[in-house]
N, C-alpha and C positions, 0 to 999 in steps of 0.2 A: 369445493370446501363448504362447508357448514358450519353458519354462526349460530352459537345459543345464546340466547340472555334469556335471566332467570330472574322475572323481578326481585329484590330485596324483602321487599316487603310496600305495603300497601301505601300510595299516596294519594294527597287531599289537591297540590294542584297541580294539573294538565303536561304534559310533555308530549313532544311534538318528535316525529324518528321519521320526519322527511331523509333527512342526511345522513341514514342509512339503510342502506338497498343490499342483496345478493351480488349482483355483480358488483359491486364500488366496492369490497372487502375483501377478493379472490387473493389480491397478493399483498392485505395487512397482515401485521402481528398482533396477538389479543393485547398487547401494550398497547399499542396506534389504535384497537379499537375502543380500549376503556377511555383512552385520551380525545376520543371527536365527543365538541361540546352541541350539548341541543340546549333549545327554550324551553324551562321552564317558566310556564307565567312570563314574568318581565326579566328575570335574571336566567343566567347561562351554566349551567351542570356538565359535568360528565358522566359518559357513558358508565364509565365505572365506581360512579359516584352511588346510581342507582340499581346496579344490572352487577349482578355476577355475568359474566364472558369466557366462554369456552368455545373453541374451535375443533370442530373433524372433520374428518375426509367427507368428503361427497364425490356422486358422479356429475350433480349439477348443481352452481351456484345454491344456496338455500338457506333461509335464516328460521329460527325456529323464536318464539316468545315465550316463555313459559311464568305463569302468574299473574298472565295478562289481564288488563282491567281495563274499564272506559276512560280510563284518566289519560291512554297511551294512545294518542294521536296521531296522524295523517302516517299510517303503516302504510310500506308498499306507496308510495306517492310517486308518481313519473314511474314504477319498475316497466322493466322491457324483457327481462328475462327470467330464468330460475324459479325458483319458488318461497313461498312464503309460507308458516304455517302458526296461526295466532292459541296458544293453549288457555282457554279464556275468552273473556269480552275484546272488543276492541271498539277506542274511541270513534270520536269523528271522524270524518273525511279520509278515509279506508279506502287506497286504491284509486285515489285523485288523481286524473290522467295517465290511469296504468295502459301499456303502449303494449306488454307481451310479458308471458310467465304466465305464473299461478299463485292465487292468494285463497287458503281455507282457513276459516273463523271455526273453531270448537267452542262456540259461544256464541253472543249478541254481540249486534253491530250499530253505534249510537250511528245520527243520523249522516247524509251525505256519502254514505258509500257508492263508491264507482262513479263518484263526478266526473263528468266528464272523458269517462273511462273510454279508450281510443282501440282497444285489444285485451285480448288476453280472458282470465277466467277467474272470477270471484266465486265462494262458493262458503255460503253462512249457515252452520248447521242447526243455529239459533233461532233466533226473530232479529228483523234488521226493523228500525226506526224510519224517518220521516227522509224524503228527498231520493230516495236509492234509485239511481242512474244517473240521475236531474242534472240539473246546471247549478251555479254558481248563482247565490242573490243579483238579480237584476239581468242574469245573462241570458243568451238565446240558443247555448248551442249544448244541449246534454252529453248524455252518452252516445258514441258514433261507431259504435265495435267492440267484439268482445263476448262472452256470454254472463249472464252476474244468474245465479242462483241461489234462494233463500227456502230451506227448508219447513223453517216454520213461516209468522205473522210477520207484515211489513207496513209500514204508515202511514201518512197521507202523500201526496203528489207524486208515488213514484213514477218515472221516466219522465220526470217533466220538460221540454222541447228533448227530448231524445231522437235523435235522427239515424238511427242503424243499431244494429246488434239484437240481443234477446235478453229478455229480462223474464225468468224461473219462479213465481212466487208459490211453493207448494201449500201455505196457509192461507190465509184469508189476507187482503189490502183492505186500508181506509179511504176516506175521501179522494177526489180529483188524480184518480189514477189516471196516466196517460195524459195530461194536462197537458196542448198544446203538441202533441206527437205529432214528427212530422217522419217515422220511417222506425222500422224496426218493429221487433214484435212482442210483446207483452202477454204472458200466460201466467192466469191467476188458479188455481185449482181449487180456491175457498171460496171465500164471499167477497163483496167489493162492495162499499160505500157508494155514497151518493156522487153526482156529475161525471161520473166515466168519461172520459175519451173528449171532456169540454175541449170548442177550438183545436180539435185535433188536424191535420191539416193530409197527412200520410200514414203510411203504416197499421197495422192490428193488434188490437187488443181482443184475448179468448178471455171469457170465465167461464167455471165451471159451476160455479156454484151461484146464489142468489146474489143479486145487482140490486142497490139501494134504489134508484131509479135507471131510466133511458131520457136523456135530456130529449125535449120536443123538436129539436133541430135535427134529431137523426131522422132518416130513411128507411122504413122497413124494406128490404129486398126478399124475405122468402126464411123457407126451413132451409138448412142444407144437412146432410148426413156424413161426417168423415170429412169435411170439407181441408183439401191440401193448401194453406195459405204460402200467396205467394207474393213478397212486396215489391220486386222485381221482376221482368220478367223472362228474365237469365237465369232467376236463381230457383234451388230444386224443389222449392219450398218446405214448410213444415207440417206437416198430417198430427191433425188433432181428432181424437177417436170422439165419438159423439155426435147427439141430434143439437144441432145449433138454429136459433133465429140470426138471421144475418141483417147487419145493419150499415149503412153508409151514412158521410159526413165527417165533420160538423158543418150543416149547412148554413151556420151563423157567417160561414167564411165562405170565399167563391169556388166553385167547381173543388171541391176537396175531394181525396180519395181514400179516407180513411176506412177503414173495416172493423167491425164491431160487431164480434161473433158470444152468443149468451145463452148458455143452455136451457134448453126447453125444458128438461127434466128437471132443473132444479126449480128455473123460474114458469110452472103452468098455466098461472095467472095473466101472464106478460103481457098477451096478445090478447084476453078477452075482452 
């Protein structure tokens, strides 16, 4: 089955659609779905308060958002299965501990998408904002699985302690990419701000394009050409086409094994 909601029309504050998912509506009625109350702000709405609701057939669980803006909050939160598809912006925390399915944004994604994301596939045709994979204020454990891809531009700290999965940025990142990485793999295809891969602990970050700097705790290791990154060493790894400078660390921390691969071509300076 497939739910649709159709925003109404445009709102000034925030609503939250944790408490509703693809699979948890398989065997409602669009009655029972206008009636589940979410938060707005500090007071309590219905679904049919704000959302026109239509239901059809599907072959797999799937909710559809159409209207969508940044005002619509933690979409896809905890999903495990089915799919998502946002027509529009989508607010914060997008895909907050998503475990399995699929979530595609035709739009921009405010910040915190794929906290903590555990599976599954985010995929933002837009620019995504500040924090995407990251953890939780004050927390240690990011994104752990899953693949998240952003089409365009993405903000400061993504995958910050991220410990598994792939994070797709095909525009340009801001500051403190890879902040504290301990696993998983990071591929920037633009440009990337200042302190890369600080305190990174595991895991690789690629850029393709220019690096604001290389902190002085990293390691030069060499050029490499096509190099196959592998953060395991089970797994089949990922082949990245291009002449890379290769780097390890962050040596600020003990014996680290992080990898920090940075294109010669774009950055020719790098090494002189």
């Amino acid at each position: 089955m497939e739910l649709i909601l159709t925003l109404k029309e445009d709102i000034t504050v925030p609503v939250e659609l944790d408490a509703i998912l693809p699979e948890k509506i398989q065997d409602m009625s669009e009655e029972d779905i206008k009636n589940i109350e979410i938060p707005q702000g500090r007071a309590r709405i219905k679904i049919g308060d704000i959302f026109d609701v239509e239901l059809k057939d599907s072959e797999i669980p799937k909710m559809t958002v159409k209207n969508s803006s940044a005002k619509l909050k933690r979409i896809g939160e905890g999903m495990t299965t089915g799919e998502i598809v946002v027509e529009g912006d989508a607010g914060m925390h997008l895909g907050v501990e998503m475990k399995g399915g699929k979530i595609v944004v035709n739009g921009n994604a405010d910040n915190w998408a794929g906290q903590g994301m555990k599976g599954g596939e985010i995929i933002i045709k837009g620019n995504a904002e500040d924090y995407l994979g990251s953890t939780y204020r004050g927390g240690y454990k990011g994104m752990s699985g899953g693949t998240l891809i952003v089409e365009g531009d993405a903000g400061h700290e993504i995958g910050e302690h991220m410990t598994n999965g792939v994070i797709h940025v095909k525009g340009s990142a801001k500051s403190l990419t890879g902040i504290h990485l301990s696993g998983g793999i990071i591929i920037i295809d633009g440009d990337v701000g200042d302190r890369i891969g600080g305190e990174m602990i595991k895991g690789a970050i690629v850029v393709k394009g220019k690096v604001g700097n290389v902190l002085p705790t990293f390691k030069f290791e060499g050029i490499v050409e096509d190099p196959v990154i592998k953060i395991r060493k089970k797994d089949e790894g990922v082949k990245v086409e291009g002449k890379f400078y290769k780097y390890s660390g962050d040596y600020c921390l003990t014996k680290p094994k992080g990898q920090l691969y940075i294109s010669v071509d774009s950055n020719p300076d790098l090494r002189k």
